[in-house]
C-alpha positions in Angstrom: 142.5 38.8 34.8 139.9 36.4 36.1 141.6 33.6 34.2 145.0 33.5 35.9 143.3 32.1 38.6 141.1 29.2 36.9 138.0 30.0 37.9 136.3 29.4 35.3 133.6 26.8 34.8 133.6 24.0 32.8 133.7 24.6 28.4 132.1 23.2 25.7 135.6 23.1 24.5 136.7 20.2 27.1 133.2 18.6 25.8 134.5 18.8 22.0 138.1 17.6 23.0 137.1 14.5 24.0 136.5 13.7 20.9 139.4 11.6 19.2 137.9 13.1 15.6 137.6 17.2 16.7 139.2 19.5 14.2 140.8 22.5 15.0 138.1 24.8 13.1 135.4 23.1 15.6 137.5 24.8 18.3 137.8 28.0 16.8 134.3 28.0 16.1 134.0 27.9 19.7 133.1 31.9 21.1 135.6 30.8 24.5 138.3 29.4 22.4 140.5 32.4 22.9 139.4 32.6 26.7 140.1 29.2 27.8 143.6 28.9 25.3 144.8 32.3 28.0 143.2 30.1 31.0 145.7 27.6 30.3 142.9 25.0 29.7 145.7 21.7 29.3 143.6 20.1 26.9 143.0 23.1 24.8 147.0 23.7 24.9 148.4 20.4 24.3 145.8 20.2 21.3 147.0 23.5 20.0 150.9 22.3 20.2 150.3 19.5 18.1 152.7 19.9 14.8 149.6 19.6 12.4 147.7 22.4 14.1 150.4 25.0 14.7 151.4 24.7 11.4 147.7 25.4 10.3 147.6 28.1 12.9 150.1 29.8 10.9 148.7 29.2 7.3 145.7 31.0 8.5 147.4 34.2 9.3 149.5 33.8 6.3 147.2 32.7 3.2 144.4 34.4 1.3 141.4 33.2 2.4 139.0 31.7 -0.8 138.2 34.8 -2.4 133.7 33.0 -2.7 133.8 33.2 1.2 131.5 35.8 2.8 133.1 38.7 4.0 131.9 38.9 7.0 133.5 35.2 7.7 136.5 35.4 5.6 139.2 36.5 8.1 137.0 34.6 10.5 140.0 32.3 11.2 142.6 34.2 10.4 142.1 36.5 13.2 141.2 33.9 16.0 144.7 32.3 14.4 146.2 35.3 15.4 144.9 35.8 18.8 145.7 32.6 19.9 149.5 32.7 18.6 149.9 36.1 20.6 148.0 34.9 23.6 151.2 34.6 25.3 151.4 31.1 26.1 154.5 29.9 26.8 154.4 26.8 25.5 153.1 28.3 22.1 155.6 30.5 22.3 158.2 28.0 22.6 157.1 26.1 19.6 156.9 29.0 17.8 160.1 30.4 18.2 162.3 26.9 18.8 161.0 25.3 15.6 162.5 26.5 12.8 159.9 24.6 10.1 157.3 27.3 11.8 159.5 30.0 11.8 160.3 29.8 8.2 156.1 29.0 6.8 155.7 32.4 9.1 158.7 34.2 7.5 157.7 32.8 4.2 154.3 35.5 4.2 157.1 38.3 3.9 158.3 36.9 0.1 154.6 38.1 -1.4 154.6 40.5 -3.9 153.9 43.9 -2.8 151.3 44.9 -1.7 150.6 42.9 1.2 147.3 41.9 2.4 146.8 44.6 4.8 144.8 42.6 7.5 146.7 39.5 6.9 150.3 41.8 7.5 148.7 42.9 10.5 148.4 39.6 12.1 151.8 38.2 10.7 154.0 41.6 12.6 151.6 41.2 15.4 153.1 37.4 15.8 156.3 38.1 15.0 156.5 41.0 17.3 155.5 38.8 20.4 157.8 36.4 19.4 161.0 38.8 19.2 159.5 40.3 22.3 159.8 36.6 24.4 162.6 34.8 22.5 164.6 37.9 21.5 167.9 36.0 20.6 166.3 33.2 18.7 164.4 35.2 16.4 167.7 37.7 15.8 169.7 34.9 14.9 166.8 33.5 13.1 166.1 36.7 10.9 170.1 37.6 10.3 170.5 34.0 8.6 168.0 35.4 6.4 170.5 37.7 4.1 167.2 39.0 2.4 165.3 40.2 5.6 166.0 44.0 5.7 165.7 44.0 1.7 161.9 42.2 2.1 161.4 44.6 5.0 162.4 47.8 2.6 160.2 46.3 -0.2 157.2 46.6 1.7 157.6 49.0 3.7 154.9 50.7 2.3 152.3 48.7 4.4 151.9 49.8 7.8 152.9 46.8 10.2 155.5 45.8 8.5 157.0 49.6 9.3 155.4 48.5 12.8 157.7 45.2 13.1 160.7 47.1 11.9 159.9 49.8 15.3 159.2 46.4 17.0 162.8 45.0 16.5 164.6 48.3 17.9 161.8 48.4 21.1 161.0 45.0 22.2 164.7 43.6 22.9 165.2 44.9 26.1 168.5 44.2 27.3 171.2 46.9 26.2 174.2 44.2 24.5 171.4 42.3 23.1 169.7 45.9 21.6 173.3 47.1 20.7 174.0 43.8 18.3 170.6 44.3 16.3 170.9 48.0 15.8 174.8 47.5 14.4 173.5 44.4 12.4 170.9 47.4 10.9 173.4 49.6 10.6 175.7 46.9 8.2 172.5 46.5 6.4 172.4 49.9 5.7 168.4 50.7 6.6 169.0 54.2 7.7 170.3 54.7 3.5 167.6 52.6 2.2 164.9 54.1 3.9 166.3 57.9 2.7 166.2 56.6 -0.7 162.6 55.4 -0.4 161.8 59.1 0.5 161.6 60.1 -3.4 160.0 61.8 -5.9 159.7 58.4 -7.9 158.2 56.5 -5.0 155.0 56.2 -4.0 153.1 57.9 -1.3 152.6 55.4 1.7 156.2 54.7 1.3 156.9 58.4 1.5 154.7 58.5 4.5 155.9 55.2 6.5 159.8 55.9 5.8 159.8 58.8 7.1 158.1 57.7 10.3 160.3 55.2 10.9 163.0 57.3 10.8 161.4 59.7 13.4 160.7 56.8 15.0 164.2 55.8 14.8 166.0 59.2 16.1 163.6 59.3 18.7 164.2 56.2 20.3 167.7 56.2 19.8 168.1 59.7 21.7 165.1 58.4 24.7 167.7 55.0 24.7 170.6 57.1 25.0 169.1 59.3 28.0 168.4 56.0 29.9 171.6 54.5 29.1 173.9 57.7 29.6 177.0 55.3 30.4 177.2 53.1 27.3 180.4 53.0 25.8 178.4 52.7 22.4 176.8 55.7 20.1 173.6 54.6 18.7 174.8 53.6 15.1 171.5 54.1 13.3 171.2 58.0 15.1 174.8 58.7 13.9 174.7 57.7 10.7 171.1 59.4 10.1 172.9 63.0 11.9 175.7 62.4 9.0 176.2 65.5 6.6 175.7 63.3 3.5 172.7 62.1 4.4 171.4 65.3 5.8 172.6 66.2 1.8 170.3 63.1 0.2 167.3 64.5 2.3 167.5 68.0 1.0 168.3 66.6 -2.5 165.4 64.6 -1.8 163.5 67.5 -0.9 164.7 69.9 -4.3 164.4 66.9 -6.7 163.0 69.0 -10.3 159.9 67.3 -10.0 158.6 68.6 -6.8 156.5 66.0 -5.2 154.7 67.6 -2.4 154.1 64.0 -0.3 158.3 63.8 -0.7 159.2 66.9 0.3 156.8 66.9 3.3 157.8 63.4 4.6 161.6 64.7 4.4 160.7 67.9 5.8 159.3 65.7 8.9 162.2 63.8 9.3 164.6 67.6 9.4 161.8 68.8 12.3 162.4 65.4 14.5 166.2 66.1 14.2 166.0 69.4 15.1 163.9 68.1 18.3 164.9 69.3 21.5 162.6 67.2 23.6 159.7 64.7 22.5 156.4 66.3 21.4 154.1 66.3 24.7 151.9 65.0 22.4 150.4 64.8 18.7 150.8 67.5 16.4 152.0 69.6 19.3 154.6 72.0 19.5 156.5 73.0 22.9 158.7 76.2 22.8 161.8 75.4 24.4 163.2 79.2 24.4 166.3 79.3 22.0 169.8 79.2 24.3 168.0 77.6 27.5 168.7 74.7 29.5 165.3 73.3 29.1 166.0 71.1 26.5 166.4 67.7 26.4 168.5 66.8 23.6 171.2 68.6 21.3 170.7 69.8 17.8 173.7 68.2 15.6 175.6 71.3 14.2 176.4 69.4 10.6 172.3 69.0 10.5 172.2 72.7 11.0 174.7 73.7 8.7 173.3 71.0 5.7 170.0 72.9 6.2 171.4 76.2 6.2 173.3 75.6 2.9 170.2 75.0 1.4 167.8 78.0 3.2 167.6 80.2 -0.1 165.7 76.9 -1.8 163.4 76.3 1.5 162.8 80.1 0.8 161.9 79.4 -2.7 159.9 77.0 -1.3 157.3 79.3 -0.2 157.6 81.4 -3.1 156.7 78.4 -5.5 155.5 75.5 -4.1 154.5 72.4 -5.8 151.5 73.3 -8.1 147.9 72.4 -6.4 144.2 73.2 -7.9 142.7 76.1 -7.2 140.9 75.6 -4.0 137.2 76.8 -3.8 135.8 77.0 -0.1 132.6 78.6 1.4 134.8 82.0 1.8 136.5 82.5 -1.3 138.8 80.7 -3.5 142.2 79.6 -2.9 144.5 80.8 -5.8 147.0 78.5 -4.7 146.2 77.6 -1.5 148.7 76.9 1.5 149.3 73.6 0.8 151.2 71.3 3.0 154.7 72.1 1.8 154.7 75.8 2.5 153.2 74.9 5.8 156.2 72.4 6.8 158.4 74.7 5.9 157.1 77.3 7.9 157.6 74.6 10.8 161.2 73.6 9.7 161.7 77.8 10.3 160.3 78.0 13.8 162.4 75.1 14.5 165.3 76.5 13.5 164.6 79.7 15.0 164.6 78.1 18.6 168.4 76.8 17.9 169.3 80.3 18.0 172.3 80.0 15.5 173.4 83.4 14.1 174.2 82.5 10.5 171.3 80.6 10.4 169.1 83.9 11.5 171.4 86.1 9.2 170.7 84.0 6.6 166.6 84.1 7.0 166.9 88.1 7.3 168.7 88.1 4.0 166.3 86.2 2.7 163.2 88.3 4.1 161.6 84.7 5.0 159.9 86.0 8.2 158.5 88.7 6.1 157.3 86.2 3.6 155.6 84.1 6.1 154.0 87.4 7.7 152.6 88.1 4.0 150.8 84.9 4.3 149.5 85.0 7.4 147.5 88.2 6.7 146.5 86.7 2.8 145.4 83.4 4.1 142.6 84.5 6.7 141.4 81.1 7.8 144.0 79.0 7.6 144.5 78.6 11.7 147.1 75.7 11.3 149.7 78.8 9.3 148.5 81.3 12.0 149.9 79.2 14.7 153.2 78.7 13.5 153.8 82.3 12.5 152.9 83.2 15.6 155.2 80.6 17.0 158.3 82.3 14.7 157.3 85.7 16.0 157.3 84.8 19.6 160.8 82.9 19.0 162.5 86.1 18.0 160.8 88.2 20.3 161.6 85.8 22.7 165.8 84.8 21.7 168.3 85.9 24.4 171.3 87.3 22.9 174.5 84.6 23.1 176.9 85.6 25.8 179.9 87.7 25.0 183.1 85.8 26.1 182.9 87.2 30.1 179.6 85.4 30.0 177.8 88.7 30.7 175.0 90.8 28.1 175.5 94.3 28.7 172.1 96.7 27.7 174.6 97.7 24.5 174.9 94.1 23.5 171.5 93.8 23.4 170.6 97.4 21.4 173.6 96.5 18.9 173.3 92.7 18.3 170.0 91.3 17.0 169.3 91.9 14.0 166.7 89.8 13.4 164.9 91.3 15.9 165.2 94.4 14.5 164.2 93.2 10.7 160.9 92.1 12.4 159.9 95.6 13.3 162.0 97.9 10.3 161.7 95.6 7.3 158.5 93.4 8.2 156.8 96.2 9.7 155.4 94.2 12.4 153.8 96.8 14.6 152.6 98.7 11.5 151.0 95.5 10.0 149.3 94.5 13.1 147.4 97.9 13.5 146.7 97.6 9.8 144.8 94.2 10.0 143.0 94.9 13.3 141.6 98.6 12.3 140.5 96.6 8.7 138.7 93.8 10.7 136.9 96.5 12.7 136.4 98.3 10.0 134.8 95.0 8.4 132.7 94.1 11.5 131.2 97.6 11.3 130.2 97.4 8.1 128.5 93.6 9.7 131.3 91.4 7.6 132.8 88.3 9.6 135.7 88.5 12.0 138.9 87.8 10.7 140.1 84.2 11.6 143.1 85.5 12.6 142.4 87.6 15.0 143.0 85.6 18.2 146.6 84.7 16.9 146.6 88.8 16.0 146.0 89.6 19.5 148.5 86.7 21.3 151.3 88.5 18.1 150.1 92.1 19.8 150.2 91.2 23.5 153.6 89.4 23.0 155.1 92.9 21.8 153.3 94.8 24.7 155.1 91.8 26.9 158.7 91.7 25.6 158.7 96.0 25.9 158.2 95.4 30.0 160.1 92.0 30.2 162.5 89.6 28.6 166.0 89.6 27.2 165.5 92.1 24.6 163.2 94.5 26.7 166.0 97.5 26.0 165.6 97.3 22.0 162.0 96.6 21.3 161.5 99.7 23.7 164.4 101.2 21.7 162.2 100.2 18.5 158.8 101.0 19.6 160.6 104.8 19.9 161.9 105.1 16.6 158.5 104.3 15.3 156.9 107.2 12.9 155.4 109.5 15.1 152.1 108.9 13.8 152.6 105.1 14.5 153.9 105.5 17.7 151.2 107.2 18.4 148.4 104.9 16.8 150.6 101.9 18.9 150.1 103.4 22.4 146.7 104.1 21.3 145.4 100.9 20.5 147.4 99.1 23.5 145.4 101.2 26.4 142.0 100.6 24.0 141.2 98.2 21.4 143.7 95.5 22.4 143.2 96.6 26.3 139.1 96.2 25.9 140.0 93.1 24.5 142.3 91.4 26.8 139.5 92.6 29.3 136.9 90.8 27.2 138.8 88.0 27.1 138.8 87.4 30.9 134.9 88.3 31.6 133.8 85.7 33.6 131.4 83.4 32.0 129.1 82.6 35.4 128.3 85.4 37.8 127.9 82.9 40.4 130.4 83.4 43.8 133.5 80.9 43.6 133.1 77.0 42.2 135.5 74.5 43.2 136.1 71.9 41.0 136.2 68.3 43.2 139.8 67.1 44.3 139.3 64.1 41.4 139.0 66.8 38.3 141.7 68.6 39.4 143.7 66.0 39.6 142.5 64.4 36.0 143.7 68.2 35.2 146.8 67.9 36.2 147.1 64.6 34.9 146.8 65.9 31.5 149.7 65.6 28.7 149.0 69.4 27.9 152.3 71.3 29.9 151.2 74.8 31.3 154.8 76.3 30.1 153.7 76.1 26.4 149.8 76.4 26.4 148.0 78.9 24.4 144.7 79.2 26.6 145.4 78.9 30.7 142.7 77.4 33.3 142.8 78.8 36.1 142.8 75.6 38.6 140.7 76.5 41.6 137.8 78.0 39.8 138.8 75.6 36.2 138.0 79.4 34.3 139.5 79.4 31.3 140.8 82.5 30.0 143.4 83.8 27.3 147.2 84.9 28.8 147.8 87.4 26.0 151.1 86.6 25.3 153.1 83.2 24.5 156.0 83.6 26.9 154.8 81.0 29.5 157.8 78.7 31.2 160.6 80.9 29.2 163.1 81.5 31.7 163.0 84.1 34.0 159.0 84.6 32.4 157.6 81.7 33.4 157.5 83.3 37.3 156.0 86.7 36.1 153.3 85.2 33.5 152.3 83.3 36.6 151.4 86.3 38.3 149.9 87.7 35.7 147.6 85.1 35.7 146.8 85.3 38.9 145.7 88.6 38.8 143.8 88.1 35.3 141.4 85.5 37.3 138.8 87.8 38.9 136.6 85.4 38.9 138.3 83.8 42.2 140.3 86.5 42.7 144.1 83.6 43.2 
C-alpha cells in the first residue's frame, strides 16, 4: 500500500502534535488518523506509545460508552481505538503484548457478565487475536497464568468473537511445538467436554449454535493440520478426544434428551456430519459425493463414531417419525401439518452421510428400519421443499451408486453383486422406487393437463429416474438393478421402458434445447478462466456448462467423478452439447 513507502503529504495531524496540550480524542477526531498511525508517522507513534494513551486506547474498546451519547457517535472511538491497536505496528504491538498492566485492563473486558457488548467483543478478540498472532508465546503464557481463561471463554461463548478468538488461538500460532503446547493446554482444560455440555437442551440457542461451530471448526482444523504435518509424532489431542466413544455417547444423549429441543439436536447433528467428513466442503452448505469405498477421500471416518451412531439409528429413525413439535405452517400452496422442520432435515443429511461410509451393519440396520422408505414418503408429501429433495436424491444416488466391499481375493464376481446388497435391493422391492417414480410423474402430467402447477419436485424426480436408467448400463451394481428392473411386474416393466424412451427421453431432450439458435459463441479466454477458477468441482455438480459454448444443460444423472463414471459421464456430455457439437 501507498503508505509503506511515505509518500504521503504533510497532516493536520503533525500540525496538532505540535501542540504540548493535544489530547488524544483531537487525534482521533482526525479523518487520517488511522492512515498516517499505518504510515508510520513518528510523531503520531511515539504519541500513541505513551502509557496514558495506550491505556486509554484500551478503555475505549473495553468500556460502555455514556449511554446520552448519540448513536451514530457512540462507538465513534471505540472503533478508531480498535483500528489503531490492530494496525499492526510493531511498536504498539510491543507495548501491547510486553506490558502486562495493558494486558490485564484488556483481559479484564472478558470478566463482564454475560452477555457481552457485541460490538465492543468484537473489537476486544479482534485485538487480542493480532496480538496472539505477533507475540504468540507471550500472550500463551500470559492467558495460562490466568487459571479462569477457558472457564470465561465457555461462559460467553455465546457471543460470536469470543467463539472467533477461541478459533484464533488454535489458527494463528503457527509454529507446530508452539501450536502442539496450546492445543494440550486445551485439552487439560477440558474445552472439547465443556463445549459438548453447552450443546443442551437447557442452554440457550446462540450457545447451541457457536459450540457446535467451534467444534466443526475444531475437527476440521485439526484433520487439515494433520494433512500438512503428516510426520508429527503427536495426535491432535482435541480431535482424539472429540472422536472418543463417550463423547460420541454425550452428543447422542444430547441429541435424545426428553425435551427435544430442535436448535440442540440440530447443532449436535452438525457436529456428527463434520465427523463423518471425508474431505472439507468445497464450499457453503455444499455437499460433494465422495462415492462410498473410493480412494477419493481425504480423511477417515473413526469406526467408534460410526458404531456410537449406529447404536442409536432406531431413535434417529424415530426422529423423522416424531420430530420436535412445530406450528402448523401456512404458505401460498397449502398448509404445512407439521412441516419438515430442521431436525428431520439434518437427519436426513446425517443418513446420506452415513450412506457414503459404506458400512454394512450400518446399511442393515437402516433397511430394518425402512428409513430410506421413510425419507422417500417425504419427498413425495413435501412437494416444495427443494432443500429435502436434494438430499433424498443424494441417498438414492449413494446406494445406487455403493460398490460392493471386496471378497477376501480382492475380486467382485457378477454373483457377489446379484447376492450381496441388500439395500440396493430394499430400494426397488420394499420402497418401490421405480413404481413410485412413474406414480408421481404420470400424476404431475396428469395435474399439468388439467392446467395445475408443476410439481417442485420434478427436476430432482427426473435426476432419481435418469440415475436408474444410468446404473442399468454402468456402474458396480449394473448386473442387479438390470436383474431388478426384470423381476418388475409385467405391467411395470412395461410402463418403465415406456416412459424411459418417451416422457423421461422428451425430457432429457428438452432439457438440452439450445437456448440461442445462433452458430457457435466462444466465451473470451478471461471467463473461461474465471470458470474454471470457480469453488464449484465438476465431479459433484448437479447442472454441467459446457465450457466452449458456456451452455448450460442438465446431465441426467448424479454419477459425475465416481470412479470408473466420471470418464463415461464425460462423454456423455459431450455428445448432449449440440449446441457446439464437443
Amino acid at each position: 500500500m501507498f503508505w509503506k513507502f511515505d509518500l504521503h503529504s504533510s497532516s493536520h495531524i503533525d500540525t496538532l502534535l505540535e501542540r504540548e496540550d493535544v489530547t488524544l480524542k483531537e487525534l482521533m477526531d482526525e479523518e487520517d488518523v488511522l492512515q498516517e498511525c499505518k504510515a508510520q508517522n513518528r510523531k503520531l507513534i511515539e504519541f500513541l506509545l505513551k502509557s496514558e494513551c495506550l491505556e486509554d486506547l484500551v478503555s475505549f474498546i473495553i468500556e460502555e460508552p455514556p449511554q446520552d451519547m448519540d448513536e451514530k457517535i457512540r462507538y465513534k472511538y471505540p472503533n478508531i481505538s480498535c483500528e489503531l491497536l490492530t494496525s499492526d505496528v510493531s511498536q504498539i504491538n510491543d507495548r501491547l503484548g510486553e506490558e502486562e498492566s495493558l494486558l490485564m485492563k484488556l483481559y479484564s473486558f472478558l470478566l463482564n457478565e454475560s452477555p457481552l457488548n457485541p460490538l465492543l467483543a468484537s473489537f476486544f478478540s479482534k485485538v487480542l487475536s493480532i496480538l496472539i498472532s505477533r507475540k504468540p508465546e507471550q500472550i500463551v503464557d500470559f492467558l495460562k497464568k490466568k487459571h479462569d481463561f477457558v472457564d470465561l471463554i465457555i461462559k460467553h461463548i455465546g457471543t460470536s468473537a469470543i467463539m472467533d478468538l477461541l478459533l484464533r488461538l488454535l489458527t494463528c500460532i503457527e509454529p507446530p511445538q508452539p501450536r502442539q503446547e496450546v492445543l494440550n493446554w486445551l485439552n487439560e482444560e477440558r474445552i472439547i467436554q465443556r463445549l459438548v455440555e453447552i450443546v443442551h437442551p437447557s442452554q440457550d440457542e446462540d450457545r447451541h449454535s457457536n459450540a457446535s461451530q467451534s467444534l466443526c471448526e475444531i475437527i476440521r482444523l485439526s484433520r487439515d493440520q494433520m494433512l500438512q504435518i503428516q510426520n508429527s509424532s503427536e495426535p491432535d489431542p482435541l480431535l482424539a478426544t472429540l472422536e472418543k466413544q463417550e463423547i460420541i455417547e454425550q452428543l447422542l444423549s444430547n441429541i435424545f434428551h426428553k425435551e427435544k429441543n430442535e436448535s440442540a439436536i440440530v447443532s449436535a447433528i452438525q457436529i456428527l456430519l463434520t465427523l463423518l467428513e471425508t474431505r472439507r466442503p468445497t464450499f457453503e452448505g455444499h455437499i460433494e459425493i465422495c462415492p462410498p469405498g473410493m480412494s477419493h477421500s481425504t480423511y477417515s471416518v473413526n469406526k467408534s463414531v460410526l458404531e456410537a451412531i449406529k447404536a442409536r439409528l432406531a431413535s434417529f429413525h424415530e426422529l423423522l417419525l416424531e420430530p420436535p413439535k412445530k406450528s402448523v405452517m401456512k404458505t401460498t400452496w397449502g398448509v404445512l401439518d407439521p412441516p419438515v422442520g430442521n431436525t428431520r432435515l439434518n437427519v436426513i443429511r446425517l443418513i446420506s452421510s452415513l450412506l457414503q461410509t459404506n458400512t454394512n451393519n450400518v446399511n442393515l440396520e437402516l433397511m430394518e428400519l425402512n428409513s430410506i422408505g421413510v425419507i422417500l414418503d417425504m419427498f413425495f408429501k413435501y412437494t416444495w421443499n427443494n432443500f429435502l429433495h436434494t438430499q433424498v436424491e443424494i441417498c438414492i444416488a449413494l446406494i445406487l451408486a455403493s460398490p460392493l466391499e471386496s471378497t477376501e481375493n480382492g475380486t467382485i464376481t457378477d454373483q457377489d453383486s446379484i447376492g450381496d446388497s441388500l439395500l440396493l435391493k430394499h430400494l426397488f422391492l420394499k420402497c418401490q422406487l421405480v413404481e413410485r417414480v412413474l406414480e408421481a410423474w404420470e400424476m404431475n402430467e396428469k395435474k399439468q393437463a388439467e392446467g395445475g402447477r408443476r410439481h417442485g419436485y420434478m427436476g430432482h424426480l427426473t435426476r432419481i429416474a435418469n440415475c436408474i436408467v444410468h446404473s442399468t448400463d454402468k456402474g458396480p451394481n449394473s448386473a442387479l438393478v438390470q436383474q431388478l428392473i426384470k423381476e418388475l411386474p409385467d405391467d411395470v416393466r412395461e410402463r418403465w421402458e415406456t416412459f424411459c424412451t418417451n416422457s423421461l427421453g422428451e425430457t432429457n431432450k428438452r432439457n438440452t434445447v439450445d437456448l440461442v439458435t445462433t452458430c457457435h459463441i466462444h466465451s473470451s479466454s478471461d471467463d473461461e478462466i474465471d470458470f474454471k477458477e470457480t469453488g464449484f468441482s465438476q465431479d459433484s455438480s448437479l447442472q454441467q456448462v459446457c465450457l466452449p459454448c458456456k451452455s448450460s444443460f442438465s446431465v441426467g444423472f448424479l454419477y459425475l467423478g465416481m470412479g470408473e463414471f466420471g470418464d463415461e459421464t464425460g462423454k456423455c456430455i459431450k455428445k448432449k452439447c449440440r449446441q457446439c457439437a464437443v
